[in-house]
C-alpha positions in Angstrom: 161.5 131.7 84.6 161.4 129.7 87.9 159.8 130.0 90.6 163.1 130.2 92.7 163.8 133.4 90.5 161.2 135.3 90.0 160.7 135.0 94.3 164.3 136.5 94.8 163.5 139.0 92.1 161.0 140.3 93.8 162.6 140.3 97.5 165.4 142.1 95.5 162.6 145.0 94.0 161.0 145.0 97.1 164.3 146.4 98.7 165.2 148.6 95.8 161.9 149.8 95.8 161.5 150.9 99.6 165.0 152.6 99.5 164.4 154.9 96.1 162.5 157.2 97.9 165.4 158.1 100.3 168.4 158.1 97.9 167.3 161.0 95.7 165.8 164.2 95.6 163.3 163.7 92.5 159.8 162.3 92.6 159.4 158.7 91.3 162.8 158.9 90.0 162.1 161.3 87.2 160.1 164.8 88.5 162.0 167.3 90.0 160.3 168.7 92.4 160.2 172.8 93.2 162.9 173.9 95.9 165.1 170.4 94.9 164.4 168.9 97.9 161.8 165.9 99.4 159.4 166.5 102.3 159.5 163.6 104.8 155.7 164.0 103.7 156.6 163.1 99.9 158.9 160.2 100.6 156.3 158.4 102.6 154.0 158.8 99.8 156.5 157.6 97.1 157.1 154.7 99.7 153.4 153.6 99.4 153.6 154.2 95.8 156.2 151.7 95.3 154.6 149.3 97.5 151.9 148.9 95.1 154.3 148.5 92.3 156.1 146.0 93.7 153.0 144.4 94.6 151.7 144.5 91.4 154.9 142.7 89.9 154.4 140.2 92.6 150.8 139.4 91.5 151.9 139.1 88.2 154.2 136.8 88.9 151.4 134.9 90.5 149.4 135.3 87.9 152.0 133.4 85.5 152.8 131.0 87.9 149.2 130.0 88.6 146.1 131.1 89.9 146.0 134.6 92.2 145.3 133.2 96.0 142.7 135.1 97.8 144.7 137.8 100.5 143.7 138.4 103.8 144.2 142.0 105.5 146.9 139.4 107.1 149.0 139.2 103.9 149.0 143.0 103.3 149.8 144.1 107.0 152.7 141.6 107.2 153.9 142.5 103.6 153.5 146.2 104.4 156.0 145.9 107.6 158.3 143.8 105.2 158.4 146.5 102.9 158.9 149.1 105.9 161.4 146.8 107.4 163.1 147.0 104.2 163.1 151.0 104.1 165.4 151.5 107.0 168.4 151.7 106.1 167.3 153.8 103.0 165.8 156.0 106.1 169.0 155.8 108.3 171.3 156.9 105.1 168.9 160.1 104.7 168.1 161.0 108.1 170.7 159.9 110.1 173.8 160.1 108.1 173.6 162.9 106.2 171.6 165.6 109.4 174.5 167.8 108.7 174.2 168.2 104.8 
């Protein structure tokens, strides 16, 4: 696998992964949770959830590539608004489009 790849791979999981918390109503894709429907509250911790498994794809992909480079609070506050960033329109489609539903 190149290098090329395995970086779109993972900007294309990075947006997957900040937008599944808004497109369904079960937690981490598979538990139901009781009443059917998400807190704001639970979607935020999904969202985190998936940041770290994204991230942890990433490192392996570093891992394979190479040595791990040593990351600053720098790399995870500028990767954290990426994956934020990415999120919107996963929040827009939620809270925005479908208010009346």
């Amino acid at each position: 696998m190149s290098q090329t790849f395995s970086i779109w791979f993972l900007i294309v999981a990075a947006f997957i992964g900040a937008n599944l918390p808004f497109v369904n109503q079960r937690l981490m894709l598979v538990l139901p949770l009781p009443g059917g429907r998400k807190s704001l509250g639970w979607r935020l911790a999904e969202l985190i959830a998936w940041f770290f498994i994204v991230g942890g794809v990433g490192m392996a992909f570093e891992q394979r590539a190479g040595q791990i480079a040593p990351q600053g609070w720098e790399f995870y506050a500028i990767t954290g608004s990426l994956f934020l960033t990415f999120a919107f329109p996963g929040f827009v489609y939620r809270y925005m489009l479908l208010r009346g539903r």
